[in-house]
N, C-alpha and C positions, 0 to 999 in steps of 0.2 A: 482613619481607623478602618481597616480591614471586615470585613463581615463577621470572619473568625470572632476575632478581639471582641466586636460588638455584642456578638451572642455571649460571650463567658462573661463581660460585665453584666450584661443583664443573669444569666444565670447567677453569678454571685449574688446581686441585689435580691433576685428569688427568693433567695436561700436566706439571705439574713432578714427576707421580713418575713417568712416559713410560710409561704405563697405556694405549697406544693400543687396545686394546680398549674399557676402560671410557669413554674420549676417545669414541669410536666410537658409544656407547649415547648417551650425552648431550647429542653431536648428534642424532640422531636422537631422544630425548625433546624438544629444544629443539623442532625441526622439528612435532614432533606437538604439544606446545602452541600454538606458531603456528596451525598448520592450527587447533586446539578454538576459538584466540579468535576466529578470521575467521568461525569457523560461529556462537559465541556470538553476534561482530555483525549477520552475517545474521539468524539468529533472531529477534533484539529488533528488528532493523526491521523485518523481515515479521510480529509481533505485532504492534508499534505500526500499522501500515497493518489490521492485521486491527480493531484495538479501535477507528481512526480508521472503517473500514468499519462497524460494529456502533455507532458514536454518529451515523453520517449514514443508518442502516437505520432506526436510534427514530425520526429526524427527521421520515421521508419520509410526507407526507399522499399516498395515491391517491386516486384522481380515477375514477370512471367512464368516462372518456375515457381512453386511454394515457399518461396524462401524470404525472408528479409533481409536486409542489411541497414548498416544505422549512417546516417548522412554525417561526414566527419571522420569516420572509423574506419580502421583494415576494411577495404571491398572484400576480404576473403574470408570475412568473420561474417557467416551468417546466418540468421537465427530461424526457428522452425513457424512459417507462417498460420500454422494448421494450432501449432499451442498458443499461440499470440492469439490466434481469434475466437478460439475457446476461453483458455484460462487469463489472458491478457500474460503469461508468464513468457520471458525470452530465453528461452533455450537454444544454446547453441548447438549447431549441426554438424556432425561429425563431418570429413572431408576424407575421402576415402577414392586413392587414383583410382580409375576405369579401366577404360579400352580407348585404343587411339586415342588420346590425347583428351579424353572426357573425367572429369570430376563426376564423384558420386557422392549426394549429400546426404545425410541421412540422421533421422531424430530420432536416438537411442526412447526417448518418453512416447511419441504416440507411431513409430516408423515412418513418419512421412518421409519421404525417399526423392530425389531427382538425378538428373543425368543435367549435369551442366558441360559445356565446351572450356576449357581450362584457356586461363589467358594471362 
């Protein structure tokens, strides 16, 4: 038997022995496990984002350049190191040709910019 379940039987029994006190409590127990389970599911999805955070932090190769890239992925897809270690957010960086032969990367969200050698 579930906690739920548990509480409505005894709320029933309350009620048919007109226990309005004890009626009284177990509302207010019902209420407070409510409120535990919505914090329980908060909880585990703000883990899950945290451990999703911590398997995309192993991934991230830097770059002498503000740039990231992800261990695995297109080398030419790479993300803004400057919002990564601000916001933990991965934005990707525009690619934009240069001059002789140089990439220009550049993050539309905070401008970080570099001049990479194209390869």
């Amino acid at each position: 038997m579930g906690i739920y379940e548990g509480i409505k039987d005894a709320i029933g029994i309350a009620q048919k022995a007109d226990n309005i006190e004890l009626y009284r409590q177990l509302i207010d127990l019902s209420s407070q496990a409510l409120d535990m389970q919505t914090e329980i599911v908060r909880l585990r999805e703000e883990n899950a984002e945290l451990k999703k955070g911590t398997d995309i932090e192993n991934s991230l190769i830097r770059h002498a350049q503000p740039y990231l890239t992800i261990d695995g992925e297109n080398p030419k897809t790479c993300y803004c190191a400057v919002c990564w270690g601000k916001s933990r957010k991965l934005l990707q960086m525009d690619r934009i040709n240069w001059d002789h032969g140089q990439i220009k990367l550049s993050c539309s969200n905070c401008k970080n910019h570099c001049i990479e050698d194209s390869q």
